[in-house]
DOTORLO-753086 format. One record per residue (C-alpha): residue number from 1; residue in three letters; chain; x, y, z. Coordinates in Angstrom, 2 decimals. Example, Ala and Ser with C-alpha at 12.3 -4.5 7.8 and 13.67 -1.06 7.14 Angstrom:
[node 1,Ala,A,[12.30,-4.50,7.80]]
[node 2,Ser,A,[13.67,-1.06,7.14]]
This chain:
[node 1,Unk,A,[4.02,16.85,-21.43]]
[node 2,Unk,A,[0.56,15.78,-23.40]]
[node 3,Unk,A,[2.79,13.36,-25.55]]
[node 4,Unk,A,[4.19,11.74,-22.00]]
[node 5,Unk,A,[0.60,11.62,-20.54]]
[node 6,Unk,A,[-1.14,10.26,-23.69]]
[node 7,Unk,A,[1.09,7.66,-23.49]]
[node 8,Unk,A,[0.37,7.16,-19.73]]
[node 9,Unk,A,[-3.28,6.72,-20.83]]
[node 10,Unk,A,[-2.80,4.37,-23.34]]
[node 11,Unk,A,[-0.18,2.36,-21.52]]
[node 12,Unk,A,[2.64,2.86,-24.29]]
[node 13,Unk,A,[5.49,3.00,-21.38]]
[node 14,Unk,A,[7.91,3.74,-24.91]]
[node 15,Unk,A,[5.99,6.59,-25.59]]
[node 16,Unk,A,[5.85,7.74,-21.46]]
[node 17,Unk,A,[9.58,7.11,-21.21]]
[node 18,Unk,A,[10.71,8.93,-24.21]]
[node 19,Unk,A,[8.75,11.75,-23.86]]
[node 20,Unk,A,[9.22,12.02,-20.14]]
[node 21,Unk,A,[13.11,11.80,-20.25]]
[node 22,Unk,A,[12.50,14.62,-23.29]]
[node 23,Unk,A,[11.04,17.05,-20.50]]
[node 24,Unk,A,[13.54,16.41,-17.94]]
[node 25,Unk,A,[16.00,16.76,-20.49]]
[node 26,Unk,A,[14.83,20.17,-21.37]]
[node 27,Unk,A,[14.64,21.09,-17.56]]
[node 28,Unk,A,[18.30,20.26,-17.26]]
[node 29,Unk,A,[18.96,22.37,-20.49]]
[node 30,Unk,A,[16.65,25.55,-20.23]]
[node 31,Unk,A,[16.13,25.51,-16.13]]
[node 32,Unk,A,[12.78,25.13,-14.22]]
[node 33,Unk,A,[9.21,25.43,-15.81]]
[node 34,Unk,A,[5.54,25.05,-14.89]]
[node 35,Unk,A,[5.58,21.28,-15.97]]
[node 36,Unk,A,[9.08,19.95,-14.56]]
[node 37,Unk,A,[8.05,18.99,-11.34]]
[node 38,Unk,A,[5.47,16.90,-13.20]]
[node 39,Unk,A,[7.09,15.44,-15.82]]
[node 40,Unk,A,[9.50,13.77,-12.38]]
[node 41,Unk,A,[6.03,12.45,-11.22]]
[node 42,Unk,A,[5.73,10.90,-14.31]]
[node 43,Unk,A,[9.07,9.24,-14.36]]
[node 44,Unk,A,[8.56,8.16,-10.99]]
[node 45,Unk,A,[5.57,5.97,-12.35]]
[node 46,Unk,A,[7.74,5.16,-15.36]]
[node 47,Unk,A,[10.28,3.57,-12.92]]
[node 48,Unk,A,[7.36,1.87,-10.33]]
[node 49,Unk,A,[6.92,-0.44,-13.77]]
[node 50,Unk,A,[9.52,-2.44,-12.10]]
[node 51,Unk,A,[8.33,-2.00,-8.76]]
[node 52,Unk,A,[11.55,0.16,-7.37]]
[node 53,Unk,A,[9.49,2.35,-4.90]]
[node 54,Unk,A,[12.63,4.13,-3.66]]
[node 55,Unk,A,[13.47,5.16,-6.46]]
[node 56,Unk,A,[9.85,6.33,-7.12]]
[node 57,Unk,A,[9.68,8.13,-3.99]]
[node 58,Unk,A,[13.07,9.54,-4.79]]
[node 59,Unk,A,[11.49,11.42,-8.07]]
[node 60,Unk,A,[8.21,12.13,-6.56]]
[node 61,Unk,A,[9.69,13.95,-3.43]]
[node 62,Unk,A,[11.76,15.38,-5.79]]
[node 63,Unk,A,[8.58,16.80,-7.48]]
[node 64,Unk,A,[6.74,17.91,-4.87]]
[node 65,Unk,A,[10.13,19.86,-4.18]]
[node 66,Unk,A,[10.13,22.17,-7.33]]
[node 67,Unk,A,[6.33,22.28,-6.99]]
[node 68,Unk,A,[7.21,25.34,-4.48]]
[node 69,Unk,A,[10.29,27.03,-7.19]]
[node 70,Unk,A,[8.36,26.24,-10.57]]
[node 71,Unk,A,[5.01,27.52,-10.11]]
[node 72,Unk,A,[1.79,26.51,-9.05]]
[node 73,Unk,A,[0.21,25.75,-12.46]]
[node 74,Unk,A,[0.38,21.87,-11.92]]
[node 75,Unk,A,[-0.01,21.81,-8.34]]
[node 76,Unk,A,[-2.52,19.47,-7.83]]
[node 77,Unk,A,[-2.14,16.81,-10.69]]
[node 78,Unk,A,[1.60,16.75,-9.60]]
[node 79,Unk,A,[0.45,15.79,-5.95]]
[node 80,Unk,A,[-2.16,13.26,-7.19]]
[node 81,Unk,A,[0.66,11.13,-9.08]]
[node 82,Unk,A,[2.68,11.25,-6.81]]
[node 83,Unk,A,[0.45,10.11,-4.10]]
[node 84,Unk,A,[-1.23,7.59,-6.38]]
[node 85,Unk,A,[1.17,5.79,-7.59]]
[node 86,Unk,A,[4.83,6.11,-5.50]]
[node 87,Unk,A,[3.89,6.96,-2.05]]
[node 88,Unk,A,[0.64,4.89,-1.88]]
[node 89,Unk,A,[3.33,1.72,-2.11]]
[node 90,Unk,A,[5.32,3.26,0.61]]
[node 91,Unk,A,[3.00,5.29,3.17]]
[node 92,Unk,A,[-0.34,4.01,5.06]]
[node 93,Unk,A,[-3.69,5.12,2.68]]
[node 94,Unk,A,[-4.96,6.75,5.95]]
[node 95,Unk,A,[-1.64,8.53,6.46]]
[node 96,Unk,A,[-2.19,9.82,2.63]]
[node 97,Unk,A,[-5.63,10.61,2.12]]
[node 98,Unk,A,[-5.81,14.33,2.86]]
[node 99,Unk,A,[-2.92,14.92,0.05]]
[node 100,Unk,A,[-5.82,14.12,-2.52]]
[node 101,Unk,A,[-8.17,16.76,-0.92]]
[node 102,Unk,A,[-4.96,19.33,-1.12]]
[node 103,Unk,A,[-4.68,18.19,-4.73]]
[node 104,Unk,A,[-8.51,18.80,-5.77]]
[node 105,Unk,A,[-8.45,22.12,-4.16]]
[node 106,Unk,A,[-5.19,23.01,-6.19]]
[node 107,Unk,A,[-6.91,21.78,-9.19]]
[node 108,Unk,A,[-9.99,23.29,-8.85]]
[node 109,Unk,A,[-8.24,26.65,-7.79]]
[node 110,Unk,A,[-6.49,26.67,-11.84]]
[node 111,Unk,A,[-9.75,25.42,-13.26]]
[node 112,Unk,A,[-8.40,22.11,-14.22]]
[node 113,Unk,A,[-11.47,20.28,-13.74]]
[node 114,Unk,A,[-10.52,16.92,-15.00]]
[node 115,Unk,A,[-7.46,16.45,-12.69]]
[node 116,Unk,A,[-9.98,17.86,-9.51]]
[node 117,Unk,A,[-12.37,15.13,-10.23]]
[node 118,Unk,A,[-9.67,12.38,-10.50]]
[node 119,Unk,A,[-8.54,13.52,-7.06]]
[node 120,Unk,A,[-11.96,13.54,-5.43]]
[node 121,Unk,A,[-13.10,10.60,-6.61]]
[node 122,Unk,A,[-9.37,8.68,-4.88]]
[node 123,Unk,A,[-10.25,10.95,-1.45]]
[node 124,Unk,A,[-14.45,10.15,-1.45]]
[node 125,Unk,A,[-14.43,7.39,-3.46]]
[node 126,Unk,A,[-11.27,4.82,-3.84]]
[node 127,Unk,A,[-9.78,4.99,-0.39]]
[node 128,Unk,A,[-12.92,4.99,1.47]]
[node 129,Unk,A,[-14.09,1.29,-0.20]]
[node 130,Unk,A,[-10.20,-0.04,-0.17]]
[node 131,Unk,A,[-10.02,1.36,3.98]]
[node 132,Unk,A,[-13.65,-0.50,4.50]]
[node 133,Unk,A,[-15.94,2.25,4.77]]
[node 134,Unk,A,[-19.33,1.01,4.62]]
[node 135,Unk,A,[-20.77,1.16,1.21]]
[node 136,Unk,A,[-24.06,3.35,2.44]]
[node 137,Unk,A,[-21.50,6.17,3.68]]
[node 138,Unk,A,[-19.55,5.96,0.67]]
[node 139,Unk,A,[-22.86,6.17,-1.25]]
[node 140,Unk,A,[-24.04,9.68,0.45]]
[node 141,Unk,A,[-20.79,11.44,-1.43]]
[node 142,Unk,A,[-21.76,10.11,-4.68]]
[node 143,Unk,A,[-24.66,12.94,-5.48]]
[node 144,Unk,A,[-21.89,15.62,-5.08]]
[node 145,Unk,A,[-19.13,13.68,-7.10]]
[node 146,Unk,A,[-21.63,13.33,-10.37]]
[node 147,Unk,A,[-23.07,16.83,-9.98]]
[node 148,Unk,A,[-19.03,18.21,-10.03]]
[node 149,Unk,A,[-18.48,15.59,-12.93]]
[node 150,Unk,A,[-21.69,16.82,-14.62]]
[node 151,Unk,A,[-21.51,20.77,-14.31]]
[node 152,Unk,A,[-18.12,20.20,-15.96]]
[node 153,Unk,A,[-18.39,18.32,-18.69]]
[node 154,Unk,A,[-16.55,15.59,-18.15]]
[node 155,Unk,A,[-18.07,12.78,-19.52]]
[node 156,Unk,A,[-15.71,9.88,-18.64]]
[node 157,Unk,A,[-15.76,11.40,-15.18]]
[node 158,Unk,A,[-19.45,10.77,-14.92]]
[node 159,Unk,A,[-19.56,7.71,-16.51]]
[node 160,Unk,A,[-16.63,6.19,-14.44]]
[node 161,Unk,A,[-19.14,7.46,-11.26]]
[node 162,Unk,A,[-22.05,5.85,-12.49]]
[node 163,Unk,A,[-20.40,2.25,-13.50]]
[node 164,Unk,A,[-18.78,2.49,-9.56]]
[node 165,Unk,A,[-22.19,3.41,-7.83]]
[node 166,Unk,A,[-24.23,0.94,-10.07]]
[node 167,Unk,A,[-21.76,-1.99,-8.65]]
[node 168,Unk,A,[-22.12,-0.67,-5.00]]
[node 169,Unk,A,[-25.76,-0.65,-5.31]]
[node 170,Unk,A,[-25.55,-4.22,-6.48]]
[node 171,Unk,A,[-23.57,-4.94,-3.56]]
[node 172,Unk,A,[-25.25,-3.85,-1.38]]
[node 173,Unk,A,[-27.91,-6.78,-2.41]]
[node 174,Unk,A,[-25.75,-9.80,-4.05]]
[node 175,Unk,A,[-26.50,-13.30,-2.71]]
[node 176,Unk,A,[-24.85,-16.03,-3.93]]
[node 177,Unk,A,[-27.62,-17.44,-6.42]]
[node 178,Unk,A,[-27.14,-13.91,-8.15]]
[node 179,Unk,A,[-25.35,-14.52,-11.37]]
[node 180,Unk,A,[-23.08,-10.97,-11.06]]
[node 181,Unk,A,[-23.45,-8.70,-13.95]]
[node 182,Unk,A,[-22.86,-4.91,-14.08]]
[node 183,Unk,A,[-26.27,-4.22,-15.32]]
[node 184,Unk,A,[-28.62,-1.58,-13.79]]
[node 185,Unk,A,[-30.23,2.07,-14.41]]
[node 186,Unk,A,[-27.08,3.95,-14.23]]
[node 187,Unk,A,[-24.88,1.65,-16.23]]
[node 188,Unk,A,[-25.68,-0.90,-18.65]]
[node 189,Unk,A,[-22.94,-2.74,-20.48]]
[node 190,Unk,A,[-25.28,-4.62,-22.83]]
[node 191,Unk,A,[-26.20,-1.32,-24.21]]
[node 192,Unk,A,[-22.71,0.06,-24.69]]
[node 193,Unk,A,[-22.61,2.26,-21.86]]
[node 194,Unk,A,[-18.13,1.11,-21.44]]
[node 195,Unk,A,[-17.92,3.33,-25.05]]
[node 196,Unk,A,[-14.32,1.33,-25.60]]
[node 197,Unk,A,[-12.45,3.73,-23.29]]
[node 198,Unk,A,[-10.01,2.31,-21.48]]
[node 199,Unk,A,[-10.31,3.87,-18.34]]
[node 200,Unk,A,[-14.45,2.54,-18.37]]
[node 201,Unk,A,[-12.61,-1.15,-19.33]]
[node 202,Unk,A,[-10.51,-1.02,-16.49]]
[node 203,Unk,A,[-13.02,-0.16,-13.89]]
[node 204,Unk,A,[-15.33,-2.77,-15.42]]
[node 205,Unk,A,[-12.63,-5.46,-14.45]]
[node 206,Unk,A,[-12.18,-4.57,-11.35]]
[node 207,Unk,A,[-15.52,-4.12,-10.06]]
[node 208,Unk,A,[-16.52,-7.15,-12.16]]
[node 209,Unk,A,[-14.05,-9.23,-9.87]]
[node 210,Unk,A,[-15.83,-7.24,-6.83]]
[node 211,Unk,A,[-19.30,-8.29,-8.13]]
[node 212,Unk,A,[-17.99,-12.01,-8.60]]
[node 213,Unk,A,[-16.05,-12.26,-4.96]]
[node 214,Unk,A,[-19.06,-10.96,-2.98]]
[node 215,Unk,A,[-21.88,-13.61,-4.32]]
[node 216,Unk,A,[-19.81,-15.97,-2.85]]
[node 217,Unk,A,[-19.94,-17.96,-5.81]]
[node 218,Unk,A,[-16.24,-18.69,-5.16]]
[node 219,Unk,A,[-15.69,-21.24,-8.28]]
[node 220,Unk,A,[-17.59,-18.97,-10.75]]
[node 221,Unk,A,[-15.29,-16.32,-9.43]]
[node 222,Unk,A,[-12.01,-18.18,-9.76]]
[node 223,Unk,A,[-12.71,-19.31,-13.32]]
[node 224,Unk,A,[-12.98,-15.57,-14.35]]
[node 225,Unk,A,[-9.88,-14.58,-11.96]]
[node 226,Unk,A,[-8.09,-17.25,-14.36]]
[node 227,Unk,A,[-9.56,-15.70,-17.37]]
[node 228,Unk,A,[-9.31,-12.30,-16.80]]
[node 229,Unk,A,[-5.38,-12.58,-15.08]]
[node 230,Unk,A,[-3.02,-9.42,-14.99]]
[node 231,Unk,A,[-5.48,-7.10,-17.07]]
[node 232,Unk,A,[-6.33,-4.70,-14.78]]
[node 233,Unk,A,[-2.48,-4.28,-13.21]]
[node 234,Unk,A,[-1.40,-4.28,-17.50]]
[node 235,Unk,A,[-4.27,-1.63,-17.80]]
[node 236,Unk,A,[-3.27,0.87,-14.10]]
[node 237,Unk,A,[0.37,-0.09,-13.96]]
[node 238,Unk,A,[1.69,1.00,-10.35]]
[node 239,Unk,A,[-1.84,2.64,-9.32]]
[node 240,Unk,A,[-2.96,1.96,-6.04]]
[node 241,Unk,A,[-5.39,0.27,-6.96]]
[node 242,Unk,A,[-4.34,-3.03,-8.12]]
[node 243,Unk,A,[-3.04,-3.91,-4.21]]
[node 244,Unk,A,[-6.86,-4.82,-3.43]]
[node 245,Unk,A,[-7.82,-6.15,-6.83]]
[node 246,Unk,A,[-4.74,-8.73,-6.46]]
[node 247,Unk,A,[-5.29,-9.34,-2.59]]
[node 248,Unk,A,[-8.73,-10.24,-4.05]]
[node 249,Unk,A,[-8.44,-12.53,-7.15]]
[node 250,Unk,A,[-6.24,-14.69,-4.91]]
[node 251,Unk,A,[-8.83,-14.74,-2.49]]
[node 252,Unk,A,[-11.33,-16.29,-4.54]]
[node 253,Unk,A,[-8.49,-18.37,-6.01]]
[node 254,Unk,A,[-7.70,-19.97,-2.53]]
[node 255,Unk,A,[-11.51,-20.74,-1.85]]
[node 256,Unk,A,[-12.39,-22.54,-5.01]]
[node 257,Unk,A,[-8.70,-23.91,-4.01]]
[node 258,Unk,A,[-10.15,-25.08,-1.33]]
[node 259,Unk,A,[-13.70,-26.21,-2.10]]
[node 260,Unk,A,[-12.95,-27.88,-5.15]]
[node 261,Unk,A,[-9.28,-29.76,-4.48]]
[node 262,Unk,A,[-8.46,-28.19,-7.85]]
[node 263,Unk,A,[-4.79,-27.58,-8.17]]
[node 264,Unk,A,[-4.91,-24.86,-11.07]]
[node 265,Unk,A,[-6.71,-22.58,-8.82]]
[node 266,Unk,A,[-4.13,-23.31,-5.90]]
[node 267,Unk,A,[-1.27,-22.94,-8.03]]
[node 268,Unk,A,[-2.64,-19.56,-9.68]]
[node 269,Unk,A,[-3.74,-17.91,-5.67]]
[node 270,Unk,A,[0.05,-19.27,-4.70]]
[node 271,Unk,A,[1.45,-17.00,-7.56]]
[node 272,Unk,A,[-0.52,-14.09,-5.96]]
[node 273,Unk,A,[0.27,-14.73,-2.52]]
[node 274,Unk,A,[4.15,-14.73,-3.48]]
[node 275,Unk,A,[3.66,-11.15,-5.53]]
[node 276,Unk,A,[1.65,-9.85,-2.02]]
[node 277,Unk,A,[4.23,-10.85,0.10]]
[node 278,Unk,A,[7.20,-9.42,-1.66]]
[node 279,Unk,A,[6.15,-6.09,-1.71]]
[node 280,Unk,A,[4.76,-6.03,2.04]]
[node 281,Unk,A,[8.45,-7.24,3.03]]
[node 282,Unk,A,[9.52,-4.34,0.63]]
[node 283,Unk,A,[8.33,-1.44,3.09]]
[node 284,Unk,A,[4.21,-1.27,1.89]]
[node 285,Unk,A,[2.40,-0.94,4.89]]
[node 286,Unk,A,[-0.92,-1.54,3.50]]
[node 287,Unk,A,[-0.14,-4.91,2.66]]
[node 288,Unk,A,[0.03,-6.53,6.02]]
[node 289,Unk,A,[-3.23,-7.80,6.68]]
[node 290,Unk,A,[-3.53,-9.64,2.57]]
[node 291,Unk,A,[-0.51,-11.13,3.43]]
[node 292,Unk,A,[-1.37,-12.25,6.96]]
[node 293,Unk,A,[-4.76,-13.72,5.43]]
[node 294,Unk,A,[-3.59,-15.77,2.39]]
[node 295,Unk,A,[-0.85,-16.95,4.46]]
């Protein structure tokens, strides 16, 4: 199981799959254990690397399943995979969001603080800015999220929840003539605050794209959506996630597009749009409106 998610971390799908299909294989051998509904979350992200939801959500319902027959050790990090990665492509976010407070409670109730924290900061944090709650509401939870992060010692937690509440706090006051940079009192990347972990790196592209589609600065913007490409969907895989940070690089894609006749940027946003599209017509709800708008 820590082979298949060390893998997961560092995005080595050979190491995920092999390891993964080792647990299942020892399931089907030996019979049920604390970690074989999880290791059929796992393969249900292994399999979302293609983009087959239903098969996903096959394996993850399948999880939650022998959740109630294996034990309850792994409760709440089995709940948060599933929900993050297979049905988030299948079921509404609002429809969803609760399943992350079960999961942090289930967490918290084993003392596995690091898998509590990821699921709190998806229910406070990640669904609230991807459903449009406004960024001062979203704000007032972040006190509690840092003290939970803090108390427990996890320091990637904290630092994670610092880089996203510097960026908020910066959007909450961009104009266009602002050259975006995440630089401020809680995160600095000048003075190494990212560390080289790849979770830090990943956030850091994403809300760097935020930073970037909010001034307004639309060309700027499109030259690093260019740059920058697939990272962050290379870096989160399936996750949830990359829906808005897609939706949004061909955003700023279509308005340079559009301000500055350039056919690269058209022909890049088009790419997008096409990607969008196919997986709203396959079944995920929370795709309608990016499709309606870049069509």
């Amino acid at each position: 199981r820590g082979v298949a998610y060390l893998g997961l971390m560092n995005h080595d799908m050979m190491l995920t799959q092999l390891a993964t299909c080792k647990m299942i294989e020892m399931t089907l051998q030996d019979g049920l254990h604390e970690a074989s509904a999880y290791c059929l979350t796992f393969l249900s992200v292994v399999v979302l690397f293609n983009y087959d939801y239903k098969t996903s959500c096959m394996f993850a319902e399948t999880a939650l399943h022998l959740v109630q027959k294996s034990g309850k050790f792994r409760n709440g990090e089995t709940i948060m995979m599933a929900y993050s990665y297979a049905f988030a492509g299948t079921k509404a976010l609002e429809e969803i969001q609760h399943e992350f407070f079960v999961a942090y409670t289930e967490s918290l109730r084993v003392g596995n603080a690091e898998w509590a924290l990821w699921s709190l900061v998806i229910h406070d944090m990640l669904f609230p800015y991807q459903l449009g709650k406004p960024l001062p509401a979203i704000l007032d939870d972040f006190p509690n999220m840092i003290l939970q992060a803090e108390e427990s010692s996890q320091a990637i937690h904290t630092l994670n929840l610092r880089l996203y509440k510097q960026t908020f706090l910066l959007l909450q006051n961009l104009s266009s003539t602002d050259t975006p940079e995440l630089e401020g009192d809680l995160f600095s990347k000048a003075n190494g605050d990212d560390e080289g972990n790849q979770d830090i790196q990943a956030s850091m592209t994403f809300l760097e794209g935020e930073l970037h589609l909010f001034s307004g600065n639309y060309e700027l913007a499109a030259k690093r959506a260019l740059k920058v490409g697939g990272v962050f969907e290379k870096a989160q895989g399936a996750h949830f996630m990359i829906f808005i940070e897609t939706y949004h690089r061909a955003t700023v894609l279509y308005a340079a597009a559009i301000q500055t006749k350039q056919r690269k940027y058209k022909g890049a946003a088009k790419k997008l749009r096409n990607k969008i599209d196919k997986l709203e017509k396959g079944g995920n709800p929370n795709l309608k409106y990016y499709a309606l708008h870049l069509n």
